[in-house]
LOKOL-449878 format. One line per field, with one value per residue (C-alpha): residue in one letter; x, y, z. Coordinates in nm, 3 decimals. Example, Ala and Ser with C-alpha at 12.3 -4.5 7.8 and 13.67 -1.06 7.14 Angstrom:
<atoms>
resn [a; s]
X [1.230; 1.367]
Y [-0.450; -0.106]
Z [0.780; 0.714]
</atoms>
This chain:
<atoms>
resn [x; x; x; x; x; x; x; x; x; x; x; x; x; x; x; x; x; x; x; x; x; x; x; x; x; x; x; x; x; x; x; x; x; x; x; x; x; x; x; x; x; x; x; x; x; x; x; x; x; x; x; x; x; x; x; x; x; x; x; x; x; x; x; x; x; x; x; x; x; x; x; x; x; x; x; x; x; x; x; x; x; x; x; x; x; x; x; x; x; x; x; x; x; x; x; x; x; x; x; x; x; x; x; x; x; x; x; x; x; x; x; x; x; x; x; x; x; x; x; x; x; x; x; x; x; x; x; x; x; x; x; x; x; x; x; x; x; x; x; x; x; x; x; x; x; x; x; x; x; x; x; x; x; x; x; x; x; x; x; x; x; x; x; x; x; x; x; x; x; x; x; x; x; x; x; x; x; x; x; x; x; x; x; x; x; x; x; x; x; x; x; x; x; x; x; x; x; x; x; x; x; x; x; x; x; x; x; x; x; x; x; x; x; x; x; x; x; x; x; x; x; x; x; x; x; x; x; x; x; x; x; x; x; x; x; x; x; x; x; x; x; x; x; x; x; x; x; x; x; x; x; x; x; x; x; x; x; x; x; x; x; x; x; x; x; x; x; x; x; x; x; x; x; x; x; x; x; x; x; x; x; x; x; x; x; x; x; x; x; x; x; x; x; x; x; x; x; x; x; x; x; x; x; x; x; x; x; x; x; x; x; x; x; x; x; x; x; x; x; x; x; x; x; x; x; x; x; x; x; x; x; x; x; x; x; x; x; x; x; x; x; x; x; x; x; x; x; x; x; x; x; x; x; x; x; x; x; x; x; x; x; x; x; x; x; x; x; x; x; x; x; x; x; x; x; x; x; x; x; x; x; x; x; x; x; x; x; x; x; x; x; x; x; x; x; x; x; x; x; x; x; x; x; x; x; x; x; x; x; x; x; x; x; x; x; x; x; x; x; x; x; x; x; x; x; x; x]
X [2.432; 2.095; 2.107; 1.983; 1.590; 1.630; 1.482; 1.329; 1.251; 0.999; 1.030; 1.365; 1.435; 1.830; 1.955; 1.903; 1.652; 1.742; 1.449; 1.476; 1.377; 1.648; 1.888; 1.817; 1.836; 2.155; 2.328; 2.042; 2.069; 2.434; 2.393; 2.168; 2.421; 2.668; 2.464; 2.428; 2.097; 2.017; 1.911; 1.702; 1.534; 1.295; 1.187; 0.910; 0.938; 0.908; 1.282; 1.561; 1.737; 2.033; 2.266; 2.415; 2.699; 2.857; 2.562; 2.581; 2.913; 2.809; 2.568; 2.289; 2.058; 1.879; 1.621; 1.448; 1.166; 1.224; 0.967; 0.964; 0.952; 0.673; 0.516; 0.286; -0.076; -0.032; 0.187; -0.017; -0.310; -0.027; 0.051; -0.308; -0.374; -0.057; -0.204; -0.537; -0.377; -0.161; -0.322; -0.713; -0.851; -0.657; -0.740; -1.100; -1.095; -1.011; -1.232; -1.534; -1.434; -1.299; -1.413; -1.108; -1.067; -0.933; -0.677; -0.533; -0.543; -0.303; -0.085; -0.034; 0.058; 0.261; 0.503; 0.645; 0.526; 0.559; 0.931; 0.946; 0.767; 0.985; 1.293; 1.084; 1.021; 1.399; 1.490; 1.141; 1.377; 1.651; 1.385; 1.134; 1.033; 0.926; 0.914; 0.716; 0.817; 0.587; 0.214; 0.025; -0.244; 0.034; 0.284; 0.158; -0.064; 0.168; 0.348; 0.004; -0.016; 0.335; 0.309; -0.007; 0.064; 0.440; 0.365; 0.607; 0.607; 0.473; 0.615; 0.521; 0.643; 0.432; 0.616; 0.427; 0.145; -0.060; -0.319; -0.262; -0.399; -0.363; -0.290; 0.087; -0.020; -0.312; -0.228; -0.559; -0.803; -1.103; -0.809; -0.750; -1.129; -1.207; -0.800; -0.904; -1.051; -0.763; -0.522; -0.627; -0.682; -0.359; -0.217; -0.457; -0.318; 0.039; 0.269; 0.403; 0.416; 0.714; 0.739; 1.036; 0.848; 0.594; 0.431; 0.418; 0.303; -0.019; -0.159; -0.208; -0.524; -0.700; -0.789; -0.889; -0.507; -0.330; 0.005; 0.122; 0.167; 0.420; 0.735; 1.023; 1.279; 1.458; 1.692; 1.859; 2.180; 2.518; 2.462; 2.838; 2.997; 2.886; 3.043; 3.346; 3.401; 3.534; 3.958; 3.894; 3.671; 3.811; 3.667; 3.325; 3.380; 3.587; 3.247; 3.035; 3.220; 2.940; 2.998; 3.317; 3.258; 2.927; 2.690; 2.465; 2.172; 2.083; 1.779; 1.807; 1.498; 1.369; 1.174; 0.825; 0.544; 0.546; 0.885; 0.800; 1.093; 0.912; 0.810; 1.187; 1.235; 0.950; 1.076; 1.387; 1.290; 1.334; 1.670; 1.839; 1.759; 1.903; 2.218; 2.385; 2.609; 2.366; 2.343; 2.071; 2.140; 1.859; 2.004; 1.817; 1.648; 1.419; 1.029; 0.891; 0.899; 1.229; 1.088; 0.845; 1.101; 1.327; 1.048; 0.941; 1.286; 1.308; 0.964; 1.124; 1.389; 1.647; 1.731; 2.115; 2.097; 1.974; 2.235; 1.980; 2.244; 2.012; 2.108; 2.466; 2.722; 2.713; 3.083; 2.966; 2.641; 2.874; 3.126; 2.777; 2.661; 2.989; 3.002; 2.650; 2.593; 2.265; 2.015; 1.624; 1.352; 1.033; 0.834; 0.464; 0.324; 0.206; 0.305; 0.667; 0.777; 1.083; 1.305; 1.688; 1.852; 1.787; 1.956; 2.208; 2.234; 2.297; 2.557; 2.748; 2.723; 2.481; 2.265; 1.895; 1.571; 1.302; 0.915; 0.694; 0.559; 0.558; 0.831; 1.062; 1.017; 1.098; 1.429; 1.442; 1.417; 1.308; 1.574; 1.805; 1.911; 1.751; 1.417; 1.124; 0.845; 0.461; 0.483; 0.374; 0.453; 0.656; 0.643; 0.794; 1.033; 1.161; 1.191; 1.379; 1.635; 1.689; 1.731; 2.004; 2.216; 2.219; 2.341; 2.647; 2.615; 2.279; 2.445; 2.724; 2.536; 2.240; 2.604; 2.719; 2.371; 2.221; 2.552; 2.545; 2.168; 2.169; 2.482; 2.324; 1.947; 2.057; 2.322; 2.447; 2.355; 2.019; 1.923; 2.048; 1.850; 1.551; 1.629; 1.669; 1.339; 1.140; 1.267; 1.250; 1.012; 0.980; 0.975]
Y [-0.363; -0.182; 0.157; 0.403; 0.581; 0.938; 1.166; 1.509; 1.774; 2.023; 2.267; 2.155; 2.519; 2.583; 2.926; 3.198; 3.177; 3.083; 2.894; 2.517; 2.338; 2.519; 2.455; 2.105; 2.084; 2.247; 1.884; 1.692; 1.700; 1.672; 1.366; 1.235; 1.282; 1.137; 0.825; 0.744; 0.865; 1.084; 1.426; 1.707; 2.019; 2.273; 2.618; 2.841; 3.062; 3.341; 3.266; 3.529; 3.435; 3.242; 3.053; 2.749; 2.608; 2.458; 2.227; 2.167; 2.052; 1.782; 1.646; 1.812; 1.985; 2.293; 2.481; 2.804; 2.869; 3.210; 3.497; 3.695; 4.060; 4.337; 4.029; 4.267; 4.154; 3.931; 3.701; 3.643; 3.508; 3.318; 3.214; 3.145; 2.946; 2.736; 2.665; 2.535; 2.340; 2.141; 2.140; 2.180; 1.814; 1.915; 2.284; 2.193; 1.922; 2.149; 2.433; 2.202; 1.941; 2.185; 2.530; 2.709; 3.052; 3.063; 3.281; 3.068; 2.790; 2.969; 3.110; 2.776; 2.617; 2.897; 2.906; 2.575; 2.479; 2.446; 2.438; 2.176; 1.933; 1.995; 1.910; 1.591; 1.527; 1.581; 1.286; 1.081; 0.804; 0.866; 1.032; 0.757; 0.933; 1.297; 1.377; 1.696; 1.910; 2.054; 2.206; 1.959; 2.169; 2.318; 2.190; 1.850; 1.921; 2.018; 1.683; 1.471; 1.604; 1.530; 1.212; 1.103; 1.233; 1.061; 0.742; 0.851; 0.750; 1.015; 1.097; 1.417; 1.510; 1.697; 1.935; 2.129; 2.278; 2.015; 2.301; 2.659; 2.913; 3.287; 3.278; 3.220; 3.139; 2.839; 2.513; 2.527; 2.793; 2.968; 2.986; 2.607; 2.449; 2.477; 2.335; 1.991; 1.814; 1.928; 1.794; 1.471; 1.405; 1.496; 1.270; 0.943; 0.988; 0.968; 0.653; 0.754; 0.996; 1.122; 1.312; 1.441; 1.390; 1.174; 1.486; 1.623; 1.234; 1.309; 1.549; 1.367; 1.217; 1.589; 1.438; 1.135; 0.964; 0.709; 0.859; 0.510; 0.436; 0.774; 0.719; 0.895; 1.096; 1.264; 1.428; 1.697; 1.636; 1.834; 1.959; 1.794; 2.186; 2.301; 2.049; 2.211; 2.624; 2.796; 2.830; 3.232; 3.217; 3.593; 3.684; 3.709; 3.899; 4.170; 4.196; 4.184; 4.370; 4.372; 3.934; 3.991; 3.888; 3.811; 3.448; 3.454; 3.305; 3.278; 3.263; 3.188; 3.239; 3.452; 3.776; 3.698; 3.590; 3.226; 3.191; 3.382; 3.615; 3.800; 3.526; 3.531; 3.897; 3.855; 3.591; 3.730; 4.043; 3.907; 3.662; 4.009; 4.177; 3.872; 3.833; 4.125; 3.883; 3.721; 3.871; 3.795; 3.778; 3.757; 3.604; 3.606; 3.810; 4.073; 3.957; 4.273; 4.222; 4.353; 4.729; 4.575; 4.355; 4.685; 4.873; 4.534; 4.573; 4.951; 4.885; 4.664; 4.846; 4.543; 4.712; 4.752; 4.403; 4.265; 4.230; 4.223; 4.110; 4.053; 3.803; 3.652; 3.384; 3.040; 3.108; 3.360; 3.115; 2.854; 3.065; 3.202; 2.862; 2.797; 3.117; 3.080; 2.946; 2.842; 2.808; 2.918; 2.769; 2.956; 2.883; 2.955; 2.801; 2.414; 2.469; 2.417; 2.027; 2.041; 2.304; 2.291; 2.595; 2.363; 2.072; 2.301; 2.378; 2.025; 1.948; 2.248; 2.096; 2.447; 2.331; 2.367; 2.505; 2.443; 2.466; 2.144; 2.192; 1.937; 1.763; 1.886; 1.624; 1.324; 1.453; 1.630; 1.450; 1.680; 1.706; 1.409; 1.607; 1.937; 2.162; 2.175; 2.398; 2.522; 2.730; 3.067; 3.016; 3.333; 3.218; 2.831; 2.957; 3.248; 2.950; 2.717; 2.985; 3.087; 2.688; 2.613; 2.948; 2.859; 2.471; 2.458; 2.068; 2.041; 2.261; 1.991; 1.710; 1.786; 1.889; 1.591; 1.393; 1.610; 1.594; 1.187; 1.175; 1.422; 1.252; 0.914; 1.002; 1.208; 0.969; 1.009; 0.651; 0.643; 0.932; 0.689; 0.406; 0.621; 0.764; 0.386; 0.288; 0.573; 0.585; 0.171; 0.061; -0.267; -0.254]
Z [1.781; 1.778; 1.731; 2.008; 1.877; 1.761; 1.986; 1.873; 2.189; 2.136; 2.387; 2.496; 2.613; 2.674; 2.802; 2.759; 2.980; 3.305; 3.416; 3.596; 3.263; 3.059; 3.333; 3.313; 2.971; 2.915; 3.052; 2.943; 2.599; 2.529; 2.787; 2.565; 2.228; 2.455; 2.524; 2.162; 2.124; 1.799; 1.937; 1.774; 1.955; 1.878; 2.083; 2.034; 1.747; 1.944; 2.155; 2.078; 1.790; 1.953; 1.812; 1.996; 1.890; 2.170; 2.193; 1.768; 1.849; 2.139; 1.860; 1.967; 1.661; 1.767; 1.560; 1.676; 1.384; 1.279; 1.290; 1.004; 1.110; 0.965; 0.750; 0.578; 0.528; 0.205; 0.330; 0.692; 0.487; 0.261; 0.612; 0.759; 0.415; 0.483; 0.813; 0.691; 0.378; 0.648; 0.967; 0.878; 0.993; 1.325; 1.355; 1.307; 1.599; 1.831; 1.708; 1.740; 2.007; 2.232; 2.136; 2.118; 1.934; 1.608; 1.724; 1.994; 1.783; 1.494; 1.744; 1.922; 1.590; 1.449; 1.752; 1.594; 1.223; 0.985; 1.017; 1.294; 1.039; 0.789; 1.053; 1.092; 0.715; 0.683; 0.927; 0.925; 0.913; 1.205; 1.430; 1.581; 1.934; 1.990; 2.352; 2.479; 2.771; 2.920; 2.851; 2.712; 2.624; 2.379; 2.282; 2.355; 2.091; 1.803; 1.910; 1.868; 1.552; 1.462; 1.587; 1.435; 1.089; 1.097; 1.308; 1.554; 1.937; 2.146; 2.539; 2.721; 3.067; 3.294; 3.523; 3.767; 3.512; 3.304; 3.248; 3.220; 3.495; 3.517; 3.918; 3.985; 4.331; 4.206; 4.071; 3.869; 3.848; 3.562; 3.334; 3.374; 3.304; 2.927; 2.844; 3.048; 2.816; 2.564; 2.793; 2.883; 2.512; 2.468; 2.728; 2.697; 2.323; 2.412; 2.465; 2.755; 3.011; 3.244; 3.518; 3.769; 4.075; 4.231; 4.340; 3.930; 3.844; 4.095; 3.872; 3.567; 3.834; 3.739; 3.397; 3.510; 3.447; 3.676; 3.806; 3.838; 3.486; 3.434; 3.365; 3.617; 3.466; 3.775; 3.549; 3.780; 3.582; 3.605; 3.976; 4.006; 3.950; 4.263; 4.486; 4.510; 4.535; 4.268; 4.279; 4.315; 4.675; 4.753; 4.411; 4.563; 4.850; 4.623; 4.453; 4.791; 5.020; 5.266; 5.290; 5.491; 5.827; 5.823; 5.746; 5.496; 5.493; 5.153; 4.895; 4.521; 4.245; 4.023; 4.235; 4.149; 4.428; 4.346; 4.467; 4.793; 4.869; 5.079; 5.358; 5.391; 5.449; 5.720; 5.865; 5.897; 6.070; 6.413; 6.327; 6.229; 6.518; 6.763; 6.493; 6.434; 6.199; 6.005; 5.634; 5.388; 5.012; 4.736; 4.415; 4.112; 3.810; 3.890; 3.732; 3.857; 4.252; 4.347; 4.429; 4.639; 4.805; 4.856; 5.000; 5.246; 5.339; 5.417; 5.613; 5.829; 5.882; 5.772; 5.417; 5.544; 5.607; 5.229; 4.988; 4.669; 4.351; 4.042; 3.848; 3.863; 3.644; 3.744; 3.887; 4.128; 4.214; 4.321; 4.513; 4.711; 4.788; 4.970; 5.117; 5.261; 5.671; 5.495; 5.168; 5.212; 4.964; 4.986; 4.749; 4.786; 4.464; 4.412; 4.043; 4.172; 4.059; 4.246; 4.272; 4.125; 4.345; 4.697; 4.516; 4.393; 4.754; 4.884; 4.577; 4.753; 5.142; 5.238; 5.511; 5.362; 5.505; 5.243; 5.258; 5.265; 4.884; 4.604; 4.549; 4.792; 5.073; 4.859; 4.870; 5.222; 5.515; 5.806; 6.052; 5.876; 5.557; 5.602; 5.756; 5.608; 5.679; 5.583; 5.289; 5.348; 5.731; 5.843; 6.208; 6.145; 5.892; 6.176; 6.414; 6.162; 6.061; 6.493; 6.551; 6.240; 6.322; 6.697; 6.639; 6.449; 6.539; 6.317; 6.002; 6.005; 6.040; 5.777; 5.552; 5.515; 5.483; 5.196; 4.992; 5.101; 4.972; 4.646; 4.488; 4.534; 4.452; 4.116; 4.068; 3.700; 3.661; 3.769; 3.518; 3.233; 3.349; 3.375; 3.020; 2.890; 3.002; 2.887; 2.557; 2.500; 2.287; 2.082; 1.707]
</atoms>
């Protein structure tokens, strides 16, 4: 029997931190192990020093590069030397061909070499594939170079950023223009290319790429958890006091403007002040917008009506998806590719009201499986929240279709397929 490629991940992120990539890879990667495939994965240098076990002992190999601390000024030029010895043919492309700084350039490369070549020199022989996630411009780069120098196959999937951009509200912006030509280097160089979404595929077409050649890999894998609440239900209310008696609508991201929080305090406003039952609850880590969201609240006088939680367990997630009357998904930004909390969501039969961005209709259906609306669009959202809490008909019906749809369209079995093809290659 042929044996499965070895696969090594750079920038396979696992949590700590909670982001939708590392989310996704927490089950992706010991899916892969469990497949038979040979699985390595590398983060950026500059990650917290976590171990992971658990994920050593599903056959998954995990190296963080270490930073060495207060280097002193000898060994950075030993360092920089190192650098130029290895990488110089490389390093010099890019300072020429694409005039980056010197400085980027070494930081880029530091954040993963030289130790992930020397995982790769290690197991040249059971490693035939490195796939990139994410950031072409990055660490699609330290894979072409990987790649090239090894003769290894090369996949990258694009999410929602193939360049970088200093706007968390832009898809592209002055940030973005001097790292195209990088990028689609990068990407024309690679074997394949994979995406989560149609919507993610469409960008590769901004460096002059057809989106009909990428590769899907849907893999919004281990949403089965939140299909049933958690055996302790009353836990969560012991914790929340102010959930008894009330329906919550509820929102789930991290509290930056991308994910727009506050369209949904605005929006809400008016839904308050017709429901004197209706409580909202803002789940997720504070990245520097939960004062402002506080204050938003005060100024519209619905603070006693915000439960704001920071960031919780996966336990108490679950038990507040099934406590919920509904999910909101507001993101603002086009960067999104899909969005894992309104999947979560559907996995837990909460009736979702998600804004029209990216990827999000080729899962929701308006009206069939869930609402969609404008992003940004106080007014339609207000008016989408009034019409689900008034029609207890239209929460059960879009219920039972989103579970109906998610559990077929993220089906365990189509991920593998997907995985299959991607990583076939004829030798």
């Amino acid at each position: 029997m042929k044996r499965k490629p070895g696969v090594l991940l750079i920038n396979g992120v696992l949590p700590p931190p909670y982001g939708g990539i590392a989310q996704h890879m927490k089950t992706y990667l010991p899916l892969l192990a469990q497949q038979g495939y040979q699985v390595w994965t590398v983060m950026e240098r500059f990650y917290a020093p976590h171990d992971y076990p658990e994920y050593q002992a599903r056959g998954v190999q995990v190296l963080i590069p270490r930073d060495k601390e207060n280097p002193g000024r000898p060994f950075y030029w030993q360092r920089r030397l190192g650098l130029y010895l290895r990488y110089g043919r490389w390093m010099a492309r890019r300072y020429m061909q694409f005039r980056e700084s010197y400085e980027r350039v070494e930081q880029h490369l530091l954040a993963y070499l030289p130790e992930t070549e020397a995982l790769l020199r290690r197991h040249r022989r059971a490693i035939d594939i490195i796939h990139v996630f994410d950031r072409p411009w990055w660490q699609g780069w330290i894979g072409q170079i990987l790649a090239e120098k090894y003769r290894k196959k090369l996949i990258i999937s694009v999410f929602g950023e193939v360049l970088p951009h200093e706007d968390p509200l832009a898809l592209f912006d002055a940030t973005s223009e001097p790292f195209r030509r990088l990028a689609t280097d990068v990407l024309q160089g690679c074997d394949r290319i994979a995406s989560m979404t149609r919507s993610c595929a469409q960008r590769v077409r901004y460096l002059g790429l057809d989106p009909q050649k990428v590769y899907p890999l849907s893999f919004v894998s281990g949403m089965e958890e939140f299909v049933a609440p958690p055996d302790n239900l009353a836990a969560v209310f012991e914790q929340y006091p102010l959930l008894r008696g009330k329906r919550v609508v509820l929102f789930v991201g991290q509290l930056q403007a991308r994910k727009g929080p506050d369209v949904l305090l605005r929006a809400a406003q008016r839904v308050l002040a017709q429901h004197d039952d209706v409580l909202l609850v803002i789940v997720g880590p504070d990245f520097g917008m939960r004062a402002e969201l506080e204050q938003l609240a005060q100024t519209l006088a619905i603070a006693e009506r915000c439960l704001f939680t920071g960031a919780v367990p996966q336990e108490t997630l679950r038990a507040l998806y099934h406590v919920a009357e509904m999910f909101v998904f507001t993101t603002v930004s086009p960067i999104e590719c899909l969005g894992l909390v309104f999947v979560q969501a559907m996995y837990a039969r909460c009736p979702v009201i998600a804004a029209n961005i990216s990827g999000v209709p080729e899962v929701i259906r308006p009206n069939e499986n869930g609402l969609l609306y404008e992003p940004g669009d106080v007014a339609a959202l207000r008016q989408r929240l009034l019409t689900l809490l008034a029609d207890s008909a239209l929460r059960e019906r879009l219920r039972a279709q989103a579970f109906a749809d998610v559990t077929r369209q993220f089906a365990p079995e189509v991920l593998l397929q997907q995985i299959d093809a991607l990583y076939a290659f004829d030798t």
